[in-house]
Every structure is written in C-alpha cells, then in structure tokens.
N, C-alpha and C positions, 0 to 999 in steps of 0.2 A: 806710346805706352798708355795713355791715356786719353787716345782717341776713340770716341763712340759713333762714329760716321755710319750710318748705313745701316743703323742698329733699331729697331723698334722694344721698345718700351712701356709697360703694362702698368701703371700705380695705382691701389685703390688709396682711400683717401686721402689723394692729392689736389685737391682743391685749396684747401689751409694749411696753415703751419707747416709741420716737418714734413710733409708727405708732399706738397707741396716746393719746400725748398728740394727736395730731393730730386721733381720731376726737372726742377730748374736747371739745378744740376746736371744732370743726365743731358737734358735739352744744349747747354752752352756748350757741352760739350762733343754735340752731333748727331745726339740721338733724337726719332721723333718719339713722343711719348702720348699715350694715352693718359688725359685726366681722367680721374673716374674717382666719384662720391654720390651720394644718396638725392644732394640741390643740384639739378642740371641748369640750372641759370649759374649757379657758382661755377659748376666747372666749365663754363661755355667763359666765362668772364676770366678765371686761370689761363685755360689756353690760349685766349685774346693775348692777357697780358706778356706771357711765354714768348709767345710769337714778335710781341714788339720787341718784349729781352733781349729774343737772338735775330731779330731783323726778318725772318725770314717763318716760313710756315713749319712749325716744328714740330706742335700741339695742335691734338684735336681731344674734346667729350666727349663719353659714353658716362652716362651716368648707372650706378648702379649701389644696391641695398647690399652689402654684403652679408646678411641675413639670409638672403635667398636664394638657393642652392640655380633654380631657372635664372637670375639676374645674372650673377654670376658666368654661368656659360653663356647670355646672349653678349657681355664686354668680351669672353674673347671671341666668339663667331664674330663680333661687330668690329673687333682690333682683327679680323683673319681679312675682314672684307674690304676695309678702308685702310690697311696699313701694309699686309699681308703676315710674314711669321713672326713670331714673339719670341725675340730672343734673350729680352731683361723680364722680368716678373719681381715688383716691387709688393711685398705684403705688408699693407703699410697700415690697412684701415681696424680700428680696435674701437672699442667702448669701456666704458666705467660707468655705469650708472649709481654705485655704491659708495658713500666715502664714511667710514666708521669702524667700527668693532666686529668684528669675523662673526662673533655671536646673533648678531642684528641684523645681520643680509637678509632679505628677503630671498627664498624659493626663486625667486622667477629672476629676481637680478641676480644671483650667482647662474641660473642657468644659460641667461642671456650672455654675460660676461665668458663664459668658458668656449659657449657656442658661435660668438663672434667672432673671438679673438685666438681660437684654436683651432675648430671646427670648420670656418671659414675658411682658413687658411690651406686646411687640408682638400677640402675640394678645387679650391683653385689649383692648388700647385698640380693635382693629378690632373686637371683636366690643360694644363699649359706641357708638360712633362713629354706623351706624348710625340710631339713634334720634338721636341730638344734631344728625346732618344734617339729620331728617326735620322735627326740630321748632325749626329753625336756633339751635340756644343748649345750650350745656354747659361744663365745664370740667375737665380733667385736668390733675390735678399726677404729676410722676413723680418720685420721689426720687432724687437722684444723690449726689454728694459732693464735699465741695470736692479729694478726692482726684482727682478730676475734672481739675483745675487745675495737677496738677503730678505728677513722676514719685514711686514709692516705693520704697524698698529691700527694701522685706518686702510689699509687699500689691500687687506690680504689675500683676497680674492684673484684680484686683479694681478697680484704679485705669483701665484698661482696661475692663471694663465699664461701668464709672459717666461715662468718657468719652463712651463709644459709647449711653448713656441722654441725653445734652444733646444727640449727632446724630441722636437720636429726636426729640427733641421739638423740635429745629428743623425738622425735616423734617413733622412732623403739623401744626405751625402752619402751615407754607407752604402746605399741602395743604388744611386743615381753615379757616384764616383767613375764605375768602370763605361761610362758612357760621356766623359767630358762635360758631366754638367755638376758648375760649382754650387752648393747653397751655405746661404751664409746670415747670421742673425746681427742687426743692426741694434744696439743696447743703451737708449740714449738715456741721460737722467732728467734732471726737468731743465727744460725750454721753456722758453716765455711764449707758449702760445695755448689761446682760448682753452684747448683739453685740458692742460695741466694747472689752469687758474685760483683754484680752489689751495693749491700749492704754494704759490708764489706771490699772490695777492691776498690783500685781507678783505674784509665785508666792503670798505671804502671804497677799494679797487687800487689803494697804496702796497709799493711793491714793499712785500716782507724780508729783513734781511738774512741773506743764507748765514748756517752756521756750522755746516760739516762738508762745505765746497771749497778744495786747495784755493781752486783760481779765484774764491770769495766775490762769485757772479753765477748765474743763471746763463744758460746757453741761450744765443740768438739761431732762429732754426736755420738761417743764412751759413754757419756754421758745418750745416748737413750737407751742405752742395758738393764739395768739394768728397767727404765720407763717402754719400752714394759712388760718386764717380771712381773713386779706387774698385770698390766693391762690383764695381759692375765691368770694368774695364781688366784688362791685359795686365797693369800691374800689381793685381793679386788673380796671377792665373794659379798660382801652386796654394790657393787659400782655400780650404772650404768645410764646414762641419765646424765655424768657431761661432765665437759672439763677439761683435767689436764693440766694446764700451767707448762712448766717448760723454763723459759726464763731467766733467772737470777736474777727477780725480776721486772723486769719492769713493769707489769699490775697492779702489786698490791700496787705498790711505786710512781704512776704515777701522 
C-alpha cells in the first residue's frame, strides 16, 4: 500500500528541512527522487546523503531557481533524461522574504512572495501534467500552510500565497481528476527548520516556547517522511483536491 518502487520523483526545494525530509521519505520507501534547489553543491550533498540512507542509488541533483520559468523546464527535460517519467511532483520550494505588518511589504517582496510560491508552482505542474494525462496516472503534492487557514499579523502575505496554493490544487484536481491524476496540498505549521527560524527562535538562537500547539512542541521535519509517503502512495488513491494539515493540532483547536 505504501510501496513507491519504480516510482520517480520531482522535489524542489529539497535540499533542507521539510522538502528535504519528504524526498527521504519518498526515497525509503522506493522511489528515486530528484533533489532540486537553487545550491547545487547542497543538493549533490542531500542526494549523497539519501543514497547512504537507503544503501543503495535512489537520489540524484538537478539544481534549479524556481524563479525561472527556463530553470524550471531544464529539472524536468534533466529528470526525463536521467530518470525517465515523472510520476510524483513534489512542490515544495516557497519564499518569505517579509516578516511584519501587511502595510510595510515592500512592492517587490509581495510580488516575489506570490510569484514564487504560486506562479511557480503553476508552471511546473503544467509542464509535468502532460505526460501524467498521456499515461492516465500521477500525483502532485503542493505545499501550503496551515497559514493557509487563517489571517497573520506579520506573515500576511505569505499566508495569502499559501491560501491561493489550496485554490491551485483545488482547481488541477477538478481539472486533472477524470484522467487519474491526484493533487493534493501538504499544510505543515512550523517545524524547526532554518525557513521558519524567525518563528521558533529568538535573536539568541534559544528555542521560543509554543503557546497555541495541543502537542506543546514544534514539528521535527523527520515527521514529514512518513506524510509525503501516504500522499504520494496507493493508500490515498481515492484523495485529492484536499489540504492535509499536520501542525500539532493548531487549525482545528483554534
């Protein structure tokens, strides 16, 4: 049910944290996966490490900007040529360059922030989509946030983005449904890695204590390994067009 044998696998930034644990994920359990982030000495060092994970050659690099709509298509022509068809697409890679008051964004970081983390998202899926029609079966997760779910005082932007990523993938599954391809939004809340640090540590670099988490802890992204693989696997064949929170409990206890 939860075998990924034979399966190739797309993540962009999976080099660190949850994009990362996710490609692990997928990996342990059989699939070979594409690393792919902006440092290709990072994701040459992921797929090493991957590789020792599962003993055997699971991971390989492509580094790419997900900015750039040409980068973009050369990770999948380079996942067509080294792996051959793409049948998981992980959209994993996002930005925040803003942490403050929605009045204070700068122009260029609200545009960067919608066009990374939405825009991105949309050219990749159409240009994987495609082959998944041809060959009626694939599956797309796209990362959102449980920020998704509610307004922020300092990250509203970005909560806004990761909104308008569930009306993505409600809209591909409506679209993509009568052809066996599931999509599906992955809705984490903060994990304890580098992107979310602003969150969870203070100036020191001392861990802040949570105060509207049931589980009264921060997620480790090791946590995500096990999420991706449902998500991507056979035991959510009849899923798609949702968002799966897994945040400790906070959206649903709010």
């Amino acid at each position: 049910m939860f075998d990924l044998t034979g399966k190739n696998a797309v993540l962009t930034g999976s080099s660190i944290g949850m994009g990362r644990a996710l490609a692990e994920g997928l990996a342990l359990a059989g699939a070979k996966v594409v690393i792919s982030s902006r440092k290709g000495d990072v994701c040459e060092d992921t797929a090493a490490a991957i590789n020792e994970l599962c003993g055997e050659e699971r991971a390989i690099a492509i580094p790419c900007n997900i900015g750039y709509k040409e980068q973009l298509q050369n990770l999948v022509d380079e996942t067509h040529r080294q792996l051959g068809a793409i049948d998981i697409l992980v959209g994993n890679a996002g930005v925040n360059p803003f942490y403050g008051p929605s009045a204070e964004i700068p122009d260029s970081a609200f545009d960067k922030t919608l066009s990374s983390n939405i825009k991105s998202n949309h050219w990749l899926c159409h240009m994987v989509l495609p082959e998944m029609v041809e060959r009626q079966d694939g599956v797309i997760i796209i990362t959102s946030s449980n920020g998704a779910y509610s307004p922020s005082l300092m990250l509203g932007t970005y909560a806004i983005s990761k909104a308008a990523d569930l009306a993505l993938v409600r809209n591909l599954a409506a679209e993509y449904g009568q052809y066996n391809i599931r999509v599906n939004a992955l809705c984490p809340g903060v994990f304890k890695t580098r992107f979310a640090a602003a969150i969870w540590q203070d100036e020191d670099g001392n861990e802040i204590p949570t105060v509207d988490v049931p589980l009264q802890r921060y997620g480790d992204p090791e946590e995500l390994r096990g999420v991706g693989v449902f998500l991507a696997s056979k035991a959510a064949s009849f899923m798609t067009g949702q968002g799966l929170v897994i945040d400790g409990g906070v959206v649903m206890v709010r």
